[in-house]
VEXNU-122975 format. One line per field, with one value per atom (N, C-alpha, C): chain; atom name; x, y, z; residue number from 1. Coordinates in Angstrom, 3 decimals, decimal comma. Layout:
<sites>
mol = A ...;
atom = CA ...;
u = X ...;
v = Y ...;
w = Z ...;
seq = NUM ...;
</sites>
This chain:
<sites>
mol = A A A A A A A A A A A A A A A A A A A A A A A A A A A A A A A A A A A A A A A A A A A A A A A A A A A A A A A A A A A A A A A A A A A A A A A A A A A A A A A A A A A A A A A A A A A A A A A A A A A A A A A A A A A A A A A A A A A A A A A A A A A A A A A A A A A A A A A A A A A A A A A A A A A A A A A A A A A A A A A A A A A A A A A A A A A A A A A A A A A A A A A A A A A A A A A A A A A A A A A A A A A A A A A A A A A A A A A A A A A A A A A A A A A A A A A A A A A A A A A A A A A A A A A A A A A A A A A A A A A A A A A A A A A A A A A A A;
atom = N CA C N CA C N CA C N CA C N CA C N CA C N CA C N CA C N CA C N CA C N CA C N CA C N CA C N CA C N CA C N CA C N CA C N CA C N CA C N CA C N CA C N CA C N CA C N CA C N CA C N CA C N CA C N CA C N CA C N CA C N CA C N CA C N CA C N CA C N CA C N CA C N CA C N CA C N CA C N CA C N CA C N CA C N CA C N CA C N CA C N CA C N CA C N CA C N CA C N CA C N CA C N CA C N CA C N CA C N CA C N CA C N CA C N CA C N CA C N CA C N CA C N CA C N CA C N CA C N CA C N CA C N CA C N CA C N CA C N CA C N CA C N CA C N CA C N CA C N CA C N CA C N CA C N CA C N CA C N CA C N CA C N CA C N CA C N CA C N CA C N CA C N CA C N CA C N CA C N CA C N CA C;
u = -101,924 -100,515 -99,901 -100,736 -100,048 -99,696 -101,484 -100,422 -99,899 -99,210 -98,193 -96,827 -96,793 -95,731 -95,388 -96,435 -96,755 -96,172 -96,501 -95,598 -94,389 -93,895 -92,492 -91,611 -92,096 -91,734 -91,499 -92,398 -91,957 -91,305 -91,212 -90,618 -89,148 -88,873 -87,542 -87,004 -87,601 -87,363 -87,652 -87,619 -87,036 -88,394 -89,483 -90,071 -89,911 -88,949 -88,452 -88,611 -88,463 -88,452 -90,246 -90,977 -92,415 -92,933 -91,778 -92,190 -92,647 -93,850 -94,099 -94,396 -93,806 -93,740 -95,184 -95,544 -96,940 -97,705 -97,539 -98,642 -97,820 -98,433 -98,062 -98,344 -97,151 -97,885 -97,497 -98,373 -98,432 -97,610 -97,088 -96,740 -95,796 -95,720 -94,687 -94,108 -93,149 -92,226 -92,187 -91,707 -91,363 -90,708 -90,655 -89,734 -90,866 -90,627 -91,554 -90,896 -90,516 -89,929 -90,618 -90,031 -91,179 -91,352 -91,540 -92,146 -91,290 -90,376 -88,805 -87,841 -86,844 -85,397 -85,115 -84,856 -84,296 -84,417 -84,619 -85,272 -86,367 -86,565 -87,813 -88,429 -89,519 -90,650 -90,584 -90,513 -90,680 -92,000 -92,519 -93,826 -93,619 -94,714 -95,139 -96,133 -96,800 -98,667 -98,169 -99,280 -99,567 -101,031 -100,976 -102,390 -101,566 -102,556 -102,388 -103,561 -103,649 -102,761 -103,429 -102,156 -102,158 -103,311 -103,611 -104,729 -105,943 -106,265 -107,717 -107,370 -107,090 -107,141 -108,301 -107,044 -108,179 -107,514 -106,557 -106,024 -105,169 -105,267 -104,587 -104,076 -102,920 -101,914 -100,822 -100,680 -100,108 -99,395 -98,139 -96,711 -96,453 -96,342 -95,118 -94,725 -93,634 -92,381 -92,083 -92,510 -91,740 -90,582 -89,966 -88,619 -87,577 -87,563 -86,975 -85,905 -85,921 -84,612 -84,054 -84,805 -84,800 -85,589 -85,685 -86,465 -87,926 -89,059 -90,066 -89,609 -88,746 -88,440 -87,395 -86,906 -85,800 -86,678 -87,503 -88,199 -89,780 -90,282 -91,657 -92,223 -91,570 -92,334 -91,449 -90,618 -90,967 -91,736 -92,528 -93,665 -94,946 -95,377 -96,120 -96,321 -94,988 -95,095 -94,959 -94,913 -95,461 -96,815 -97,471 -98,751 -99,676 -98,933 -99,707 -99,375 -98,362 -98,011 -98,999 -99,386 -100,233 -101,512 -101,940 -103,196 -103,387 -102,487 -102,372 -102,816 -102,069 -101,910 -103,008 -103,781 -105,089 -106,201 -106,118 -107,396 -107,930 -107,470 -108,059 -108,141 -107,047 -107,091 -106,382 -106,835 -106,316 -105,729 -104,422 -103,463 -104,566;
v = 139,775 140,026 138,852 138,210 137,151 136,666 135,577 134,675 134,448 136,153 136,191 135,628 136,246 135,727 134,906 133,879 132,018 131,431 131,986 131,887 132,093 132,920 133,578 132,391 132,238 130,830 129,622 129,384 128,247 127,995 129,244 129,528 129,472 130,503 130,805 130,887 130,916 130,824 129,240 129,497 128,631 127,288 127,577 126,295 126,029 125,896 125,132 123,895 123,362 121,740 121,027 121,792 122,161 122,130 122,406 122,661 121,130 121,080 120,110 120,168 119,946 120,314 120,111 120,938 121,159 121,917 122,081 123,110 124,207 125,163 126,289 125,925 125,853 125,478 126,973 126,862 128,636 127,875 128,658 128,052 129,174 128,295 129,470 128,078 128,515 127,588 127,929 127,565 127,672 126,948 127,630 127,066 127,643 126,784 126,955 126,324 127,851 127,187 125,959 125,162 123,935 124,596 123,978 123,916 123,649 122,751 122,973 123,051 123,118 123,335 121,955 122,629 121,868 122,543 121,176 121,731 121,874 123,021 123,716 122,160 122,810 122,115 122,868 122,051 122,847 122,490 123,005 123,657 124,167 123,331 123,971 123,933 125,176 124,962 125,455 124,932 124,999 124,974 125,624 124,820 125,258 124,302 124,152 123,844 123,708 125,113 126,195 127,612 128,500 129,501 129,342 130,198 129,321 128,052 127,752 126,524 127,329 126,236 124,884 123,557 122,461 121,918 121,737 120,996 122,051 121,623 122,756 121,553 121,692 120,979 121,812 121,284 121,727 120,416 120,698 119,565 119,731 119,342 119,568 118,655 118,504 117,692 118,130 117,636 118,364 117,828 118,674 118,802 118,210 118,817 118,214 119,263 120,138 121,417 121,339 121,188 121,795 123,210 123,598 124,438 123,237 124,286 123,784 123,609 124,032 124,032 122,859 122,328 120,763 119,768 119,918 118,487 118,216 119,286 119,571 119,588 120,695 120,901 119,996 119,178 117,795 116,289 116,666 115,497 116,254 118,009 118,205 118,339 118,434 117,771 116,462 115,631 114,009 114,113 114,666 114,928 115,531 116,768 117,446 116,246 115,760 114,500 113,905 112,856 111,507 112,302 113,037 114,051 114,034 114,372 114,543 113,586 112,367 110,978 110,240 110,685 109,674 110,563 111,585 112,371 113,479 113,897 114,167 115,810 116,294 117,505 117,506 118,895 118,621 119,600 119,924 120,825 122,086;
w = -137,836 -137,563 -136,810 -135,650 -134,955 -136,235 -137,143 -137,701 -138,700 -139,289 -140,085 -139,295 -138,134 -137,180 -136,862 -136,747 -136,193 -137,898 -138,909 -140,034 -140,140 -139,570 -139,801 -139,137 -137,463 -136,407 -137,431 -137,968 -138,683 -140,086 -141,031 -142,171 -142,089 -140,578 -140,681 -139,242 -138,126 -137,016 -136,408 -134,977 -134,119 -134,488 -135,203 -135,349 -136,679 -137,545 -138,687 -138,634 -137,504 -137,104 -137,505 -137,317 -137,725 -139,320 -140,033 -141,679 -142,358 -143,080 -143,906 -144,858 -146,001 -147,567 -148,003 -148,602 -149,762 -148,622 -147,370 -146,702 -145,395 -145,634 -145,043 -143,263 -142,204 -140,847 -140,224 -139,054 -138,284 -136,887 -136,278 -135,089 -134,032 -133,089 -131,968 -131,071 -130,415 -129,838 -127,971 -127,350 -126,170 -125,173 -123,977 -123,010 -121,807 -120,706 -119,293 -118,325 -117,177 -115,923 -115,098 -114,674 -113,479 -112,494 -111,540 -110,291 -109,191 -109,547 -108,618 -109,653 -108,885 -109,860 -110,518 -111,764 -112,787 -114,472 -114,463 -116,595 -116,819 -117,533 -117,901 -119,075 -119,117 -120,243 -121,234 -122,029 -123,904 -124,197 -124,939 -126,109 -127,069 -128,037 -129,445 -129,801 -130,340 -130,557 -132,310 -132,907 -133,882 -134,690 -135,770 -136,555 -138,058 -139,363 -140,492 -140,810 -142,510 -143,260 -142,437 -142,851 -142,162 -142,682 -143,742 -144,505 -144,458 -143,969 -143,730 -142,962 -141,555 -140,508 -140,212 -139,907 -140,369 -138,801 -138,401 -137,308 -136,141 -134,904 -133,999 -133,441 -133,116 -131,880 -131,092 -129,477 -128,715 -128,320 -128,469 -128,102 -126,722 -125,781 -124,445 -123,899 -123,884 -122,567 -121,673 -120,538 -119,354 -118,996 -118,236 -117,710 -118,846 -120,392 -121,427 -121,199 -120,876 -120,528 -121,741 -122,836 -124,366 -124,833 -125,491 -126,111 -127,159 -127,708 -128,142 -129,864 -129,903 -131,444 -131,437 -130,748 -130,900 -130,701 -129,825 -129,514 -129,762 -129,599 -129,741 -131,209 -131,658 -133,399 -134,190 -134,246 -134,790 -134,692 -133,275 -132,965 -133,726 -133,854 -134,424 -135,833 -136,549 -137,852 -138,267 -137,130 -137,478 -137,765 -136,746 -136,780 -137,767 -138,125 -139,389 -140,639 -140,467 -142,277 -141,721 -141,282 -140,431 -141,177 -140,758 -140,676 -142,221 -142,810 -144,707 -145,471 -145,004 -145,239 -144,779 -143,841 -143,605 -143,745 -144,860 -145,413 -144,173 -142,836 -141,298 -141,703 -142,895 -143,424 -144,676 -145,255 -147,053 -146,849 -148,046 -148,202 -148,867;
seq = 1 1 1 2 2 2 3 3 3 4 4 4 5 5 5 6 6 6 7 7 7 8 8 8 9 9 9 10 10 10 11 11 11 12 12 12 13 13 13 14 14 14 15 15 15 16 16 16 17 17 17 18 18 18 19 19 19 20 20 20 21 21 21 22 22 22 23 23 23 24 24 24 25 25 25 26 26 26 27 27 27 28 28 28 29 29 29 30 30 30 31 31 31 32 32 32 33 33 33 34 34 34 35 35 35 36 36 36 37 37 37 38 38 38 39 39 39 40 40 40 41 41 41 42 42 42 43 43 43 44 44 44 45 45 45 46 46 46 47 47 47 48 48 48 49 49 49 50 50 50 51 51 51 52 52 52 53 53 53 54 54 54 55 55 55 56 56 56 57 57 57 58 58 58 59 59 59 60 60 60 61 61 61 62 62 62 63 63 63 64 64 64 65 65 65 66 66 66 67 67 67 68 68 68 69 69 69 70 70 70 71 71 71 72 72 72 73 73 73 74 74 74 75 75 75 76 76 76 77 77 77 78 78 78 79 79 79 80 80 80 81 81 81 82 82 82 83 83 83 84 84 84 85 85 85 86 86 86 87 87 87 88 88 88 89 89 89 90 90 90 91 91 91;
</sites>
């Protein structure tokens, strides 16, 4: 059930920024208060493909006082292409 959900995050929710054509990615997004006042830290964890996990990544910026789906799950779909492209996992 999660990762129909970690699907859903990136199909159609807030980790769209995450999608990389020819493979299915699982994922969830976030936001995290700091430690003093200011801007929270964004996060995005992921793994792909979603039906026979080959790679897991976790994104974060701190104090980006963004969400994990603007800034985050487009450094982790650099990552999952790179990964494609130098054989590290297959679609």
């Amino acid at each position: 059930i999660i990762k129909e959900y970690m699907i859903g995050c990136v199909k159609s929710g807030t980790g769209r920024s995450a999608r990389v054509s020819g493979i299915e990615v699982a994922g969830k997004t976030g936001t995290a208060e700091n430690e003093k006042e200011g801007k929270t830290h964004a996060w995005f964890v992921c793994f792909a493909p979603a039906d026979n996990p080959q790679i897991a990544i976790c994104v974060m910026k701190e104090y980006s006082g963004s969400g994990g789906g603007s800034v985050c799950a487009p450094i982790a779909a650099k990552l999952i292409k790179k990964a494609l492209e130098t054989g590290i996992i297959t679609k």
